[in-house]
TORMAR-562817 format. One record per residue (C-alpha): residue number from 1; chain; x, y, z. Coordinates in Angstrom, 3 decimals, always signed. Example, Ala and Ser with C-alpha at 12.3 -4.5 7.8 and 13.67 -1.06 7.14 Angstrom:
# TORMAR-562817
<nr = 1; kette = A; x = +12.300; y = -4.500; z = +7.800> .
<nr = 2; kette = A; x = +13.670; y = -1.060; z = +7.140> .
This chain:
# TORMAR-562817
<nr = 1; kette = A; x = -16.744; y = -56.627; z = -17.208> .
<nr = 2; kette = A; x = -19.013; y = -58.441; z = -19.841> .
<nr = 3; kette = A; x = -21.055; y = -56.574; z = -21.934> .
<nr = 4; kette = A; x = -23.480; y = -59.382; z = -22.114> .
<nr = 5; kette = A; x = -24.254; y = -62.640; z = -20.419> .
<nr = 6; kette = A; x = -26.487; y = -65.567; z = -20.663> .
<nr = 7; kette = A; x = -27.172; y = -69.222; z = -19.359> .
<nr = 8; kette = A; x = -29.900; y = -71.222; z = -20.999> .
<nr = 9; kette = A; x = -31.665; y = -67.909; z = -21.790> .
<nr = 10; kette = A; x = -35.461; y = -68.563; z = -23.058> .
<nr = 11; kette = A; x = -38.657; y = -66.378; z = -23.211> .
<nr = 12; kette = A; x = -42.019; y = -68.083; z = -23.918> .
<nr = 13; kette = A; x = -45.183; y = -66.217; z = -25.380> .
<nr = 14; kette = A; x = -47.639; y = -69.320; z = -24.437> .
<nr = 15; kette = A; x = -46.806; y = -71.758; z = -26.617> .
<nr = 16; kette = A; x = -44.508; y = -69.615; z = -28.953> .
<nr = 17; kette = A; x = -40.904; y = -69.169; z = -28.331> .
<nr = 18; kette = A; x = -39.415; y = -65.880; z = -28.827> .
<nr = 19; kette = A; x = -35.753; y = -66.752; z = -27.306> .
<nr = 20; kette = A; x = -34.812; y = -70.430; z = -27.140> .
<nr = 21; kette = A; x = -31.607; y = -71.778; z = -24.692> .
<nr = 22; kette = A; x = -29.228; y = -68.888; z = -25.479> .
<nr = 23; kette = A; x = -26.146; y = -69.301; z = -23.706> .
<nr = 24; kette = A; x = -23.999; y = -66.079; z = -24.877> .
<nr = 25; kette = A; x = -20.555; y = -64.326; z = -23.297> .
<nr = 26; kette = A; x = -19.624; y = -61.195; z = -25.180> .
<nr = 27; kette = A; x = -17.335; y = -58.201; z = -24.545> .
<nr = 28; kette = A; x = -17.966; y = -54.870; z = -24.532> .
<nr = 29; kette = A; x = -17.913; y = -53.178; z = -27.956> .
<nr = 30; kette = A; x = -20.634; y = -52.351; z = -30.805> .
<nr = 31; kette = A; x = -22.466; y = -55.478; z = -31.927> .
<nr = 32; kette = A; x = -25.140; y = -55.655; z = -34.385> .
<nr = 33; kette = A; x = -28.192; y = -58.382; z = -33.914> .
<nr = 34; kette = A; x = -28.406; y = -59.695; z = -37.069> .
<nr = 35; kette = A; x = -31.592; y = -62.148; z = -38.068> .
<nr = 36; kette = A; x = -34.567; y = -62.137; z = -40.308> .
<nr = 37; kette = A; x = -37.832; y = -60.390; z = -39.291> .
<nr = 38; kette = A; x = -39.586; y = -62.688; z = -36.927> .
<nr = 39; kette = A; x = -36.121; y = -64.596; z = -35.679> .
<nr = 40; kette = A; x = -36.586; y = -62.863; z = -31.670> .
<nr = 41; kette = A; x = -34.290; y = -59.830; z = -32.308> .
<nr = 42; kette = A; x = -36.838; y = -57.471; z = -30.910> .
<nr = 43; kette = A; x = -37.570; y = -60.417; z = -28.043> .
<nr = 44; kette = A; x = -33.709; y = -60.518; z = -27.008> .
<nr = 45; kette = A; x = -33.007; y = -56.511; z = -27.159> .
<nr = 46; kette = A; x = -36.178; y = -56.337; z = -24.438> .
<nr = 47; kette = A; x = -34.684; y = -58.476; z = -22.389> .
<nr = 48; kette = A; x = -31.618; y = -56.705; z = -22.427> .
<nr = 49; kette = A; x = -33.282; y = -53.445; z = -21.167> .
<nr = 50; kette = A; x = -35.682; y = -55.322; z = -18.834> .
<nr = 51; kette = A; x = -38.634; y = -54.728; z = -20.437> .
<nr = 52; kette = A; x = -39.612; y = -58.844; z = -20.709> .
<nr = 53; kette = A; x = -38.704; y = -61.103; z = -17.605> .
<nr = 54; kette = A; x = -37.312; y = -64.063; z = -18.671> .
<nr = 55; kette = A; x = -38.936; y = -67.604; z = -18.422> .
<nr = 56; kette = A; x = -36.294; y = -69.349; z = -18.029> .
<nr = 57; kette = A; x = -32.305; y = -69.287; z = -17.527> .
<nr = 58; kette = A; x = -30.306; y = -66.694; z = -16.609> .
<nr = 59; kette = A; x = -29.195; y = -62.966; z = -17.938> .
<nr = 60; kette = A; x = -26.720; y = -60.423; z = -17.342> .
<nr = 61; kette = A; x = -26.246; y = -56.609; z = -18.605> .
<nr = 62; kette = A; x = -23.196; y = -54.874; z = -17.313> .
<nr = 63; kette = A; x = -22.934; y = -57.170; z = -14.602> .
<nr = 64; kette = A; x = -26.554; y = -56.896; z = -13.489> .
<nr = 65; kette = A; x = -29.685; y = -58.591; z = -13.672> .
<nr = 66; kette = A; x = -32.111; y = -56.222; z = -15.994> .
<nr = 67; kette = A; x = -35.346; y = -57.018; z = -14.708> .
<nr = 68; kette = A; x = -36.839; y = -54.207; z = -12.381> .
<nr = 69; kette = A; x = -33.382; y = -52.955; z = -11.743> .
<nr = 70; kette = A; x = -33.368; y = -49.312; z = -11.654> .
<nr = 71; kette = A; x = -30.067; y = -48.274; z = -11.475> .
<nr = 72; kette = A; x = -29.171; y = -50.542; z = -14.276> .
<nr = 73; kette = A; x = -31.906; y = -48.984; z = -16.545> .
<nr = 74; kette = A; x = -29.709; y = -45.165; z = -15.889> .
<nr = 75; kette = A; x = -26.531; y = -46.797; z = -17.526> .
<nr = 76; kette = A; x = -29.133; y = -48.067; z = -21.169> .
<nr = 77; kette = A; x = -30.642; y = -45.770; z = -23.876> .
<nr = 78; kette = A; x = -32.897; y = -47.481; z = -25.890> .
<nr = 79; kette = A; x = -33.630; y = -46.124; z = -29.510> .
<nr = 80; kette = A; x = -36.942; y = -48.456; z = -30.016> .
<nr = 81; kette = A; x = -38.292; y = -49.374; z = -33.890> .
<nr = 82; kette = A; x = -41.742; y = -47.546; z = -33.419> .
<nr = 83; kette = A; x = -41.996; y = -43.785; z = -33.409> .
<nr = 84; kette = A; x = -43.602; y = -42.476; z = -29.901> .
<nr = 85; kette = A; x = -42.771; y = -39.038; z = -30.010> .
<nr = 86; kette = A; x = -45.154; y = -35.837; z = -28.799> .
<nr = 87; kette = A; x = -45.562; y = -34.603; z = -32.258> .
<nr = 88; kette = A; x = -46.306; y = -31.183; z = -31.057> .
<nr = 89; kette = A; x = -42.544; y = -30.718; z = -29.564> .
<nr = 90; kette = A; x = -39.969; y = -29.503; z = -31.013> .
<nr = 91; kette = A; x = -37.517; y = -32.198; z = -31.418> .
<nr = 92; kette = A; x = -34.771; y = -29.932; z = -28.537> .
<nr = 93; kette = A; x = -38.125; y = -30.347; z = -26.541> .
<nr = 94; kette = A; x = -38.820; y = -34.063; z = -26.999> .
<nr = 95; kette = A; x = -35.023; y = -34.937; z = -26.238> .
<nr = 96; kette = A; x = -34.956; y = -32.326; z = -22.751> .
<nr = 97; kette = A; x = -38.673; y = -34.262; z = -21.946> .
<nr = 98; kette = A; x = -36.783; y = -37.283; z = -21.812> .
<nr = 99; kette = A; x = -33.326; y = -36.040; z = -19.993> .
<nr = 100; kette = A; x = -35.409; y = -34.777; z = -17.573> .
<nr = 101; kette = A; x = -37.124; y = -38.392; z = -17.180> .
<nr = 102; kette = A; x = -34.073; y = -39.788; z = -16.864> .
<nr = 103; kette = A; x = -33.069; y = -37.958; z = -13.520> .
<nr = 104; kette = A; x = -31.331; y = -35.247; z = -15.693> .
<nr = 105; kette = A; x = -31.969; y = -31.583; z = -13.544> .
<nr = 106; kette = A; x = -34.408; y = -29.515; z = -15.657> .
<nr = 107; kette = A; x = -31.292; y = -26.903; z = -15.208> .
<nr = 108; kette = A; x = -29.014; y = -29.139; z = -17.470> .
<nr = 109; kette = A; x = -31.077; y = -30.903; z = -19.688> .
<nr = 110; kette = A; x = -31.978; y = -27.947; z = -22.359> .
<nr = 111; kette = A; x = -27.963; y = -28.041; z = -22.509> .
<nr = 112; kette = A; x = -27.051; y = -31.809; z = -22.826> .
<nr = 113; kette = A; x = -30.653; y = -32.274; z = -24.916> .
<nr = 114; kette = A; x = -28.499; y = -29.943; z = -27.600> .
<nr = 115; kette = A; x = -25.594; y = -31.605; z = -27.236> .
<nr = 116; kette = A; x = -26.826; y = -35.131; z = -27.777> .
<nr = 117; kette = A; x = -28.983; y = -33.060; z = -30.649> .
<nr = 118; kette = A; x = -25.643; y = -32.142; z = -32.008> .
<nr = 119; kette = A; x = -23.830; y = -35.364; z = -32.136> .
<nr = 120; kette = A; x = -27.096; y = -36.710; z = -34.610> .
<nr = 121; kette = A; x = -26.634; y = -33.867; z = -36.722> .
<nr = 122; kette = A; x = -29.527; y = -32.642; z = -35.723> .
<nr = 123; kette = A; x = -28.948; y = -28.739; z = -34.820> .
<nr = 124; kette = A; x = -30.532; y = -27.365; z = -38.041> .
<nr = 125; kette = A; x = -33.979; y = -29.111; z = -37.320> .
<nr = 126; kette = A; x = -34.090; y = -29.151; z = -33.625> .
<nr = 127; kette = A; x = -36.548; y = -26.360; z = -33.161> .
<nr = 128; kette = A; x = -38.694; y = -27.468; z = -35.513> .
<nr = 129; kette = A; x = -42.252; y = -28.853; z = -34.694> .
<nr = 130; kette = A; x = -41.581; y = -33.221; z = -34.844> .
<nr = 131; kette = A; x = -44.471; y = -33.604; z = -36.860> .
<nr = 132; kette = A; x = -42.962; y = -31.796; z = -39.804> .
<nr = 133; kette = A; x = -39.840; y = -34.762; z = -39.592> .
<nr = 134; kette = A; x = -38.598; y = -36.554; z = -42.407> .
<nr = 135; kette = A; x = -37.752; y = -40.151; z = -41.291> .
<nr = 136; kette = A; x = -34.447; y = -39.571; z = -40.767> .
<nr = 137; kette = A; x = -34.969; y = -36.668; z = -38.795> .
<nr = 138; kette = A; x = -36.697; y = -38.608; z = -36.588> .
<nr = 139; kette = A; x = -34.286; y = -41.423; z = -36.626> .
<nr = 140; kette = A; x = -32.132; y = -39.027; z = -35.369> .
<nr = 141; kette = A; x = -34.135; y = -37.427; z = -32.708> .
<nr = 142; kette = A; x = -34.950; y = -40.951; z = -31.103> .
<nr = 143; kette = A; x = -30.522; y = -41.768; z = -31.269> .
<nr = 144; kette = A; x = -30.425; y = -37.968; z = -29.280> .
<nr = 145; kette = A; x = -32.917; y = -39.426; z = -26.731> .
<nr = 146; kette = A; x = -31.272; y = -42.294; z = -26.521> .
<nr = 147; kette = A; x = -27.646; y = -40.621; z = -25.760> .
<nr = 148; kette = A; x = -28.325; y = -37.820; z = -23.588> .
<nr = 149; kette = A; x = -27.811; y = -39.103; z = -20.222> .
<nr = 150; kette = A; x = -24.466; y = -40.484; z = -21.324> .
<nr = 151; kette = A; x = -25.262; y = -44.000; z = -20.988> .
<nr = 152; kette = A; x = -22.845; y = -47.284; z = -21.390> .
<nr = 153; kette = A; x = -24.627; y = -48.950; z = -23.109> .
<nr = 154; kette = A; x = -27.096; y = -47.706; z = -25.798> .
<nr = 155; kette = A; x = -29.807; y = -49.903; z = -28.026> .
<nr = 156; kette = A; x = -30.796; y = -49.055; z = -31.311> .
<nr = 157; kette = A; x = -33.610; y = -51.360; z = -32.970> .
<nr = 158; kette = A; x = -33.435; y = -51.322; z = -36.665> .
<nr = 159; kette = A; x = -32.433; y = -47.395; z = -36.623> .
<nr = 160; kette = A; x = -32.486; y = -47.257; z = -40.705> .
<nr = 161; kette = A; x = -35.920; y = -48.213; z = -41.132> .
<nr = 162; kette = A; x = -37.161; y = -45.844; z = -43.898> .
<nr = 163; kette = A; x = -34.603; y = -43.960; z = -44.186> .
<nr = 164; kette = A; x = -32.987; y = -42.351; z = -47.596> .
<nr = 165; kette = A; x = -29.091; y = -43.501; z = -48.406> .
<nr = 166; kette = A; x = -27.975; y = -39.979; z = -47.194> .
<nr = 167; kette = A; x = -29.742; y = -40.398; z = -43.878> .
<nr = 168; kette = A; x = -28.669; y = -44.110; z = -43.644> .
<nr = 169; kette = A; x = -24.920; y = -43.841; z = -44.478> .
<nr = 170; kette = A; x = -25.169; y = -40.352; z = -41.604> .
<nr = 171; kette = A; x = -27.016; y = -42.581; z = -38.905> .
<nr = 172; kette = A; x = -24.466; y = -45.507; z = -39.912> .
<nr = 173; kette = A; x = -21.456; y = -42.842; z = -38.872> .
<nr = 174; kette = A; x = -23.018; y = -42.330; z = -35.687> .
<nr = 175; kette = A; x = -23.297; y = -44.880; z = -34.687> .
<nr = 176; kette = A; x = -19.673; y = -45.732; z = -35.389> .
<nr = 177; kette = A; x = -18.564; y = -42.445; z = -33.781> .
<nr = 178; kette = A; x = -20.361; y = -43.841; z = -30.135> .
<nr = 179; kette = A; x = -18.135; y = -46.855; z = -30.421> .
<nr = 180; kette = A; x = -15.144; y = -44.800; z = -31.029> .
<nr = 181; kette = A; x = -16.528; y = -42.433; z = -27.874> .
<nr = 182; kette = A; x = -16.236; y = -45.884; z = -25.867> .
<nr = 183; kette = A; x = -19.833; y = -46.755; z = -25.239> .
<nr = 184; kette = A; x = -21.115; y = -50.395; z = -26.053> .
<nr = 185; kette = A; x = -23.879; y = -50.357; z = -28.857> .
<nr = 186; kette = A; x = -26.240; y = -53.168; z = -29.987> .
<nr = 187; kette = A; x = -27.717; y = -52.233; z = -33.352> .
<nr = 188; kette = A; x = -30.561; y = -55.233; z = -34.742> .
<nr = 189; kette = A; x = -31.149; y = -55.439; z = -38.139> .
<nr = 190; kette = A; x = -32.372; y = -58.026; z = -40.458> .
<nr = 191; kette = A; x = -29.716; y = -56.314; z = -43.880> .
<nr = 192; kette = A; x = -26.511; y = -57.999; z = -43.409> .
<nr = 193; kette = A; x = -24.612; y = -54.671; z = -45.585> .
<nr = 194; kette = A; x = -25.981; y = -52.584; z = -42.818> .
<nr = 195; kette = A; x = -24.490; y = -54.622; z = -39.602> .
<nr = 196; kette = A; x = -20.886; y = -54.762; z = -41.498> .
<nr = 197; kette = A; x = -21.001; y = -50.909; z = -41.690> .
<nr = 198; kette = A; x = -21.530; y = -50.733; z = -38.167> .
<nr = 199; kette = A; x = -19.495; y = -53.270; z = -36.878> .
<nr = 200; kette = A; x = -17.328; y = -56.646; z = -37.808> .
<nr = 201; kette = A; x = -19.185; y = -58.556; z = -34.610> .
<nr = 202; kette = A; x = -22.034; y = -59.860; z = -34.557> .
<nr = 203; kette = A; x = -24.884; y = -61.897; z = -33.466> .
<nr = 204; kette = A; x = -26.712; y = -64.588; z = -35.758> .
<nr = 205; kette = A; x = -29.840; y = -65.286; z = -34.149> .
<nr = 206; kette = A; x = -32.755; y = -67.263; z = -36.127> .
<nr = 207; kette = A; x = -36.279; y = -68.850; z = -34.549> .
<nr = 208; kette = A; x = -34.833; y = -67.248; z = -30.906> .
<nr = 209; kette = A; x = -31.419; y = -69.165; z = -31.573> .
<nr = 210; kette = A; x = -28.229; y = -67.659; z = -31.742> .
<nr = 211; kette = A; x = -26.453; y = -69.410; z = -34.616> .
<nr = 212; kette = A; x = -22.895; y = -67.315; z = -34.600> .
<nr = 213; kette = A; x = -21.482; y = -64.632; z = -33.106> .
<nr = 214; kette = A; x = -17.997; y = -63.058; z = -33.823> .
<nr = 215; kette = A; x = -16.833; y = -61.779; z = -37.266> .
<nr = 216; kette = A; x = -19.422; y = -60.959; z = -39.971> .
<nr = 217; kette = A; x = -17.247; y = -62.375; z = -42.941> .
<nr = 218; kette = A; x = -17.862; y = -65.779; z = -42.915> .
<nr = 219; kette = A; x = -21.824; y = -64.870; z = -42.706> .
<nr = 220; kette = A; x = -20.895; y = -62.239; z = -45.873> .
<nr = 221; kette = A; x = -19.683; y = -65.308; z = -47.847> .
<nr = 222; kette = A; x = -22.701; y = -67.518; z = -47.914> .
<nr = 223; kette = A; x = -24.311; y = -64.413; z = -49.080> .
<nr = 224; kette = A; x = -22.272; y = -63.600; z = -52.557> .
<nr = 225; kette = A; x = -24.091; y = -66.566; z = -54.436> .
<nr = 226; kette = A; x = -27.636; y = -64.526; z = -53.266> .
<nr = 227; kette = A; x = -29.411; y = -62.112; z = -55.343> .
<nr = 228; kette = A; x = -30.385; y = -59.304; z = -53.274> .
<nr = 229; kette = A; x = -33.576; y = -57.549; z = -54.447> .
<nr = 230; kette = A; x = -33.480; y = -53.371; z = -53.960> .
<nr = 231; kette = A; x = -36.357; y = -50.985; z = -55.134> .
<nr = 232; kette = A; x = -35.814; y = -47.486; z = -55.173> .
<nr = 233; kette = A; x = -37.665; y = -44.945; z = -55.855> .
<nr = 234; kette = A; x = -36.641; y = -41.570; z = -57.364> .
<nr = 235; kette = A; x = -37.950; y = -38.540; z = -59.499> .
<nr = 236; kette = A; x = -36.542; y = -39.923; z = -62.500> .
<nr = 237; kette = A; x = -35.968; y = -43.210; z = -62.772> .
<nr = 238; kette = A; x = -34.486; y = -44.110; z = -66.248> .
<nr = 239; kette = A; x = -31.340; y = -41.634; z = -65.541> .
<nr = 240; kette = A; x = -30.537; y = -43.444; z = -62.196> .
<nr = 241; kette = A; x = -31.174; y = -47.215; z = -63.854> .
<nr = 242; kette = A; x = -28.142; y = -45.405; z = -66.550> .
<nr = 243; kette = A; x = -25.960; y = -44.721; z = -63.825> .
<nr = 244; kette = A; x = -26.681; y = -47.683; z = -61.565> .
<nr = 245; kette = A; x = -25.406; y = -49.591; z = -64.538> .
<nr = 246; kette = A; x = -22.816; y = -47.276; z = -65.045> .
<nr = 247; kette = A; x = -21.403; y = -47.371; z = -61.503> .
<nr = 248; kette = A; x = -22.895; y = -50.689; z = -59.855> .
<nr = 249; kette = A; x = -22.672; y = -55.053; z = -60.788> .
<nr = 250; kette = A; x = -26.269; y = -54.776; z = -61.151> .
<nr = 251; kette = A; x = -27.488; y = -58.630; z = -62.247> .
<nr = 252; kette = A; x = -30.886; y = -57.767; z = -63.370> .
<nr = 253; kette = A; x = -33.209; y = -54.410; z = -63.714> .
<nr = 254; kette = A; x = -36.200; y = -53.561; z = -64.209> .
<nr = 255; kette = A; x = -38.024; y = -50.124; z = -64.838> .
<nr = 256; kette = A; x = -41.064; y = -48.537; z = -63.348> .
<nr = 257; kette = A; x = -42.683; y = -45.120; z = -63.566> .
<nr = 258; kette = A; x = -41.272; y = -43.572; z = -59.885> .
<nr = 259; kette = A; x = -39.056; y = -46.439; z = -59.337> .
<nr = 260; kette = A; x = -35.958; y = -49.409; z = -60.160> .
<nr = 261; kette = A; x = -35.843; y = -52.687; z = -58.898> .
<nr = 262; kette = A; x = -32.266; y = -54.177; z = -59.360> .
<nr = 263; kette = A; x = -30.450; y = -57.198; z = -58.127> .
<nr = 264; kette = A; x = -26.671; y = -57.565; z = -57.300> .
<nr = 265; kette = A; x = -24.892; y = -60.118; z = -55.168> .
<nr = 266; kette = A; x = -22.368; y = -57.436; z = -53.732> .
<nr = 267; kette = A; x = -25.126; y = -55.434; z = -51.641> .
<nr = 268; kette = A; x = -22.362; y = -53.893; z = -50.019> .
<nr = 269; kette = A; x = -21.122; y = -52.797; z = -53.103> .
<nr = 270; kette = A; x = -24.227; y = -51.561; z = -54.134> .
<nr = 271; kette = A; x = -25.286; y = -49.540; z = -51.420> .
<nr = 272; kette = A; x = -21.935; y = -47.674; z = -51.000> .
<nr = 273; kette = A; x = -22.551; y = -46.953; z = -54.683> .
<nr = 274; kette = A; x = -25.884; y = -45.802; z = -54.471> .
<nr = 275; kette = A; x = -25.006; y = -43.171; z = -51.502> .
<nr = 276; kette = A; x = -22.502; y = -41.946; z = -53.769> .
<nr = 277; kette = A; x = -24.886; y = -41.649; z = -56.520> .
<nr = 278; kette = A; x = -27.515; y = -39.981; z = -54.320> .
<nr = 279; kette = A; x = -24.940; y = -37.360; z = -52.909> .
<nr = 280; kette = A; x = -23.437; y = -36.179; z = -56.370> .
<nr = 281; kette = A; x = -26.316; y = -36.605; z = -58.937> .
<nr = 282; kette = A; x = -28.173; y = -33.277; z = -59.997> .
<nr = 283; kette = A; x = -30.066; y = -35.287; z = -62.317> .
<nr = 284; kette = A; x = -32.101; y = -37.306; z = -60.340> .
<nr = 285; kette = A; x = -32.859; y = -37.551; z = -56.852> .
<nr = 286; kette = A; x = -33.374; y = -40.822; z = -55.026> .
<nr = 287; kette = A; x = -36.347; y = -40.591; z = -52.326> .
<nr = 288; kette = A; x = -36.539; y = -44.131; z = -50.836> .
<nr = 289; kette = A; x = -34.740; y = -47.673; z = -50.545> .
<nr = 290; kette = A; x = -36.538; y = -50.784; z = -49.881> .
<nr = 291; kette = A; x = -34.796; y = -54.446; z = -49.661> .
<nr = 292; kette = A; x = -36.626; y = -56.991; z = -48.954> .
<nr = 293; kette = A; x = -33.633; y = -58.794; z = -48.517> .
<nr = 294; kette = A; x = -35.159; y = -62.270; z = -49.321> .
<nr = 295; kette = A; x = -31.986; y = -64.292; z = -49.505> .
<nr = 296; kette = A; x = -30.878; y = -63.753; z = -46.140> .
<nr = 297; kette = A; x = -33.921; y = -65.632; z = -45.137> .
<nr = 298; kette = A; x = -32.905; y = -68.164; z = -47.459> .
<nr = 299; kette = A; x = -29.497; y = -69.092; z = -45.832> .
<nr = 300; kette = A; x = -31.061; y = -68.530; z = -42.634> .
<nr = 301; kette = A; x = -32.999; y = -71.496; z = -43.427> .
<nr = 302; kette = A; x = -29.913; y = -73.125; z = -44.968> .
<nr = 303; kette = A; x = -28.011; y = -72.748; z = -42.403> .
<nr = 304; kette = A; x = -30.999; y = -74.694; z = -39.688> .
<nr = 305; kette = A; x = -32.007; y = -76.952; z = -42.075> .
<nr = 306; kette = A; x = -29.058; y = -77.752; z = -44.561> .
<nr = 307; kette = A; x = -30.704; y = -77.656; z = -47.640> .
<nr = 308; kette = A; x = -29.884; y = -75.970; z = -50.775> .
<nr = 309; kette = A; x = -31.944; y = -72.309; z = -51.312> .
């Protein structure tokens, strides 16, 4: 059975096009959705889980037809990019809530909510209130929800958003531990690094077109000629720009009171690096990561257009 299945797939807002004539055939598996912000990753993943109709063409998920299909929607967890929780819960409450939603008996759900609880690494936080959450604890409460009815096929929509490289690199294990479990994952993002820690298969998708799928190399090569910007923040900046130096083929820094912007053209390199750094380092501590990842956009646009970044 396909994982996925499409034929001359579009979705219009209006005038706007969010998916454009995607004709797609692709195996079970974990796949990451890999595109800019804006290119209809968000578009496609809802109308994988039925939550858009399409406007054209046709679509298949497990065999079935998403759109008001019930029984389909028991087989999909969805791990969505906005928080919604109940901030008031504990996060063992928030993830039984939704087992229970999801047709689990209230008898078994305080026992499966732990267990999906478990597989996040979240035990040591679980009965704490959500509203005291790091981002990654909440990152990992919405992957629990998203697990505990033991579904086939589970969607996670840019699950590293915010988080620190400790969190990342854990949620990035995870996620590689449900493929090994057997269940087919789609993770979007719009940082190439993170899809190739997930997963060598992908999707390409720019302006709702699908411009590759298969192995991530070949995308990973057009890359190495980009600069990739990265700012991160820590408590004491000059000692990490030392040992980024040190450890890392940083092109350019540059030095800020609570923060170092660098840029490398081995981001994979880099990042593995800098989770090292964060785990081992007693003299600094590193509290955020932001990449604004502006040449992937750029051969994006190479890649439509043919012209030189």
């Amino acid at each position: 059975m396909l994982l996925l299945s499409t034929d001359s797939l579009c979705k219009l807002y209006g005038d706007v096009i969010g998916v454009n004539d995607l004709n797609l055939s692709l195996p079970t598996g974990v796949h990451g959705l890999l595109g800019p912000n804006g290119a209809g990753k968000s578009t496609l993943l809802k109308l994988i889980t039925g939550q858009l109709k399409p406007s054209e063409g046709n679509l298949k998920v497990l065999g079935e037809t998403p759109w008001n299909n019930q029984r389909l929607f028991s087989k999909i967890g969805i791990c969505p990019e906005t928080d919604s929780f109940y901030d008031y819960l504990t996060g063992l409450e928030f993830v039984r809530f939704s087992a229970e939603i999801k047709g689990i008996p209230a008898s078994e759900s305080k026992a499966k909510a732990k267990v999906a609880l478990e597989q996040v690494n979240g035990g040591k936080f679980m009965d704490r209130v959500i509203s005291t959450y790091s981002k990654g604890m909440r990152q990992r409460t919405k992957i629990a929800q998203a697990i505990v009815a033991d579904p086939q096929l589970v969607i996670l929509d840019e699950p590293l958003t915010g988080t620190d490289p400790i969190a990342r690199q854990d949620i990035i294990n995870i996620i590689k531990r449900l493929g090994e479990q057997g269940k087919s994952v789609f993770v979007s993002s719009h940082v190439l690094h993170e899809v190739q820690a997930m997963t060598e298969q992908f999707l390409l998708i720019f302006r709702g077109r699908v411009l590759a799928s298969g192995s991530v190399t070949e995308v990973r090569r057009l890359m190495l000629d980009y600069p990739h910007e990265v700012t991160v923040t820590s408590n004491a900046p000059k000692l990490l720009a030392q040992a980024l130096i040190a450890s890392t083929n940083v092109q350019q820094l540059q030095l800020s009171p609570r923060s170092v912007t660098v840029k490398t053209n081995d981001s994979a390199h880099f990042f593995s690096k800098l989770t090292e750094l964060a785990a081992s380092s007693d003299s600094f501590s590193i509290e955020s990561v932001v990449s604004e990842d502006e040449s992937l956009d750029k051969v994006f646009d190479y890649l439509v257009t043919g012209a030189t970044p």
